[in-house]
N, C-alpha and C positions, 0 to 999 in steps of 0.2 A: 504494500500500500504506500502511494506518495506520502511524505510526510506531511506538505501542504493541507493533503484534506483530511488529515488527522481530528482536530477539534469538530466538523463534520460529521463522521465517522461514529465519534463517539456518543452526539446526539440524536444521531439516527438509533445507534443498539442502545438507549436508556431511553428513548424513546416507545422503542420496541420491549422491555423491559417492563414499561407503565401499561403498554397494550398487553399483557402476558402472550408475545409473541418470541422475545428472545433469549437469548443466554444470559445469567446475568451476571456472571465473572469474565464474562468476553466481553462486555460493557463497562466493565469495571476495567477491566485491563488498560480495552481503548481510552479510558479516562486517564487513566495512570499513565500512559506512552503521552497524551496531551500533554499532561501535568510537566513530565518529567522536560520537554519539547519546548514548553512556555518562551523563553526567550529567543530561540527562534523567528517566532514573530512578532514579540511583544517589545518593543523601545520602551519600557517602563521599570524601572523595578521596582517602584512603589505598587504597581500592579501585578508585576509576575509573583512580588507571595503573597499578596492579596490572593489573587485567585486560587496559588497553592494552597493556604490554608481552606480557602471554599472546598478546593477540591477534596482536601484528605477528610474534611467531614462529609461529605458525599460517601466517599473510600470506606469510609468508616459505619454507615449508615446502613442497618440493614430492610431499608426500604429506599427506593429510587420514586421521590416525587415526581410530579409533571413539570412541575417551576426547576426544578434537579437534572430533568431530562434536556430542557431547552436550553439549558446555560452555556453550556462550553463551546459549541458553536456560536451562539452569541456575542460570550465574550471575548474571544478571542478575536472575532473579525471587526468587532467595535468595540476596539480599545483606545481608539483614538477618541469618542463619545466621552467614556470615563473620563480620559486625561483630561479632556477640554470642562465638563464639570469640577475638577479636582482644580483646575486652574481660575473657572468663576470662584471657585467657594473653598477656600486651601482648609477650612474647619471639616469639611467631607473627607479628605486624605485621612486624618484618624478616624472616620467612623465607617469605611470603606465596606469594613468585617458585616456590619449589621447592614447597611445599604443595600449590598451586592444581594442578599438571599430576599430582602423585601422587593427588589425590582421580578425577581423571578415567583416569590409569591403574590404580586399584583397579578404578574400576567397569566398565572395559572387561576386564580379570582375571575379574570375576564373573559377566561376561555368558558370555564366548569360552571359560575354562576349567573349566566348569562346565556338566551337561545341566539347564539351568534348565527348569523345566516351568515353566507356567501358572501354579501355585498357589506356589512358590516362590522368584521373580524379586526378590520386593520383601524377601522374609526374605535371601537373598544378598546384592543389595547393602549394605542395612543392615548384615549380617555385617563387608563387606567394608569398610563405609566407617567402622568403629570408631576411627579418631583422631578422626571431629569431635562424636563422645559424642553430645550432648544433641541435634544439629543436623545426625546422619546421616540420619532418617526425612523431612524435607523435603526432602534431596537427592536420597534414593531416591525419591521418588515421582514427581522430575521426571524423575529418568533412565528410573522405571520405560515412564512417559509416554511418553517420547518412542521406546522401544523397542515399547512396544505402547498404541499411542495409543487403541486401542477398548475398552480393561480397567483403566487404571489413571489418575484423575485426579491431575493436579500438584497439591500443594498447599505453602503455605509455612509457615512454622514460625507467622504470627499465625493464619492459617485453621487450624491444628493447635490452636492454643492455644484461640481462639475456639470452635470445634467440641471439644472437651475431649480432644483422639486425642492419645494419646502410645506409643502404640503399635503393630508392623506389625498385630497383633492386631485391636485398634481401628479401622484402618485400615483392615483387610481390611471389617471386619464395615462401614465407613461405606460402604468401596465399593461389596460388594456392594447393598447398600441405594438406591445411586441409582442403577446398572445395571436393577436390578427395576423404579425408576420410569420408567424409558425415557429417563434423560436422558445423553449424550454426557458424558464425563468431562472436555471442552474446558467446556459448557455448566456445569457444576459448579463449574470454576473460576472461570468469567466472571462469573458467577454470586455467587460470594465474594467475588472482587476487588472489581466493584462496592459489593458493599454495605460492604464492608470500611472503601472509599475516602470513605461517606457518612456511614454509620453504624453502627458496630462493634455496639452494643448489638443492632440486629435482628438479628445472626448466631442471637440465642434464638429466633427465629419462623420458620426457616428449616427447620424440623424436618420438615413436611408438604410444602414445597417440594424439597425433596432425599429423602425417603423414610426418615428417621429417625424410628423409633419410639423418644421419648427413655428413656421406664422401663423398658425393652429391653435400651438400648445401657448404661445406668447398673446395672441388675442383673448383665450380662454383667461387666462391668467391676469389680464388688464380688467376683463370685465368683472371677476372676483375680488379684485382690489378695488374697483370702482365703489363695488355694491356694499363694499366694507367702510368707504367712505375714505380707505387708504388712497386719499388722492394724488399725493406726492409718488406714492410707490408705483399707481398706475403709468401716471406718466414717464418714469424711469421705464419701464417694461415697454409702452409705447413707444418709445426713442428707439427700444432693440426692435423692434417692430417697423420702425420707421427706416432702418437702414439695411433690413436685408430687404424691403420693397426698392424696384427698378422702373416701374411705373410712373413717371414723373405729378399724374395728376394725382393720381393715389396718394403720393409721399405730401403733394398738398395739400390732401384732406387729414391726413392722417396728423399731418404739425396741428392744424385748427384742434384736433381731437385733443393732442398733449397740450395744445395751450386754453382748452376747456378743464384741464385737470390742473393744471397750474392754477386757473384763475379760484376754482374750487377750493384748492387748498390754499389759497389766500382768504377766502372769502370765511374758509371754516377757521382761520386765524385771527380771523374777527376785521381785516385791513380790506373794507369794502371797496375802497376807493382804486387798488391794486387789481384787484378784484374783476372790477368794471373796465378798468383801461385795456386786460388781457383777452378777456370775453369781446370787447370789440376788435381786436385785434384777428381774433380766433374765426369773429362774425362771418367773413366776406372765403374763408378757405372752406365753410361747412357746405361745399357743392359735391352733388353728385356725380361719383364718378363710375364705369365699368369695373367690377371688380375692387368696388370699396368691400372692407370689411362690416363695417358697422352700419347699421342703418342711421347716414348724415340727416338726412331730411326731419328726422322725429328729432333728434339732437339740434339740429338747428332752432327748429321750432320750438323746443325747450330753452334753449339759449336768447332770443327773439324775448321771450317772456320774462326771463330772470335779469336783464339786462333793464329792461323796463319796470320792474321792480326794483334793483337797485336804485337806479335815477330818480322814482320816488320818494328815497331813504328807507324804503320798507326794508324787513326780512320774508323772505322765501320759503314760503310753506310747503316746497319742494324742491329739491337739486335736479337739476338734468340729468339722466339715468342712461349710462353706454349700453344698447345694445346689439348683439350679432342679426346682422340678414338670413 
């Protein structure tokens, strides 16, 4: 066996352990070859005996929970997750011992007390795994993985970052996306990894290869920020939006769009005046074009009405709302 898919390995047979389908000293072993491997792959050593002592109480345990089974592949591929919490919060680095087995007891909580469907596994444990904030959606996706390995690709927080998903939203929408291509959400991963390990920058070519349609995924993702009121972050994700379009009339509706979001988020800053000079600005680009993204026309006319508001000095019993054609 590679040594790579060791940590793998081992929560597949303690997986198979909890199902009363496997061995369970050949689970245990595979634990033990992990354990013993840890540095390896691990740049930490505040982590690698962290994890060794998890593991030898596992070792030691003559029961193999569910939260027990999911861990070591987990941990081991998102340990850069840990570090990066260990870095917000340096008081976690001492209480690592007790953390570690409560992240794997929530997600055994989310699975077991809970009728998870299909479509809401990965929104549960994310739910569930709300202490590690920014660095729950890479853990959920390994657990989700490892509970239904034909639907849900692992990914870690740099493949998150690289791939722009910060979202189960995102997520869902990238997954779908390379299920349709026919590729195995192991192959997805390996896939990442690799190129990861050689060269980060091709994760941008990767697009046709995994079944991303990128002005798709960046549209979807503008209107969700929209809707959230994140108007600043809208218009960031517009601009990437803005510049792989080649269309020259298009790129000039699409500016009007980011400078409707600008002026929004002036306006939810309380600086009306800012506000109103951007929105007229924005006015005269909200024309329709072949192959615009959004529907200009209802945005216009939303725009048209809130501008006329402003100039009264009123407030806005409603923002202009992005939506897809």
């Amino acid at each position: 066996m590679e040594k790579r898919g060791l940590p793998l390995e081992a929560s597949k047979a303690l997986l198979n352990v909890t199902r009363g389908k496997g061995d369970f000293q050949s689970a245990l072993s595979l634990l033990r070859k992990t354990k013993e491997l840890l540095p390896l792959w691990i740049d930490s050593d505040t982590l690698v005996q962290t994890y060794k002592r998890y593991f030898n109480a596992i070792l030691g345990s003559n029961n193999i929970s569910l939260g027990n089974a999911l861990s070591p592949f987990t941990l081991v591929s998102c340990w850069k997750s840990l570090q990066a919490l260990i870095e917000e919060n340096t008081q976690l680095r001492g209480e690592l011992n007790a953390f570690i087995p409560e992240i794997f007891d929530r997600a055994e909580k989310a699975i077991s007390d809970r009728s998870v469907g299909e479509g809401n596994l990965l929104g549960c444990l994310v739910d569930s795994l709300h202490p590690l904030g920014g660095e729950a959606l890479p853990i959920a996706t390994h657990i989700a993985y490892l509970i239904r390995p034909s639907q849900y690709p692992a990914l870690t927080r740099d493949m998150l970052r690289h791939l722009e998903i910060d979202t189960p939203e995102e997520y869902l929408y990238f997954r779908d996306r390379v299920l349709e291509k026919g590729l195995k959400p192991m192959e997805a991963f390996t896939l990442l990894h690799m190129l990861l390990d050689t060269s980060p920058a091709k994760v941008r070519f990767l697009d046709d290869s995994l079944g991303i349609d990128r002005k798709d995924f960046l549209l979807r993702k503008a209107i969700r920020l929209w809707e959230r009121d994140q108007f600043w972050e809208a218009h960031e994700v517009l601009e990437d939006l803005w510049c792989l379009e080649q269309d020259s009339e298009i790129k000039n509706a699409l500016q009007g769009v980011i400078r409707v979001a600008i002026a929004l988020h002036h306006l939810e800053n309380g600086d009306r005046d800012a506000s109103l000079r951007v929105l007229k600005k924005a006015l005269p680009q909200l024309r329709c074009a072949v192959g615009t993204y959004f529907d200009v026309s209802s945005l216009r006319n939303e725009v048209c009405g809130l501008i006329e508001t402003l100039e009264r000095s009123q407030l806005p019993e409603a923002l202009p709302v992005l939506r897809m054609l």
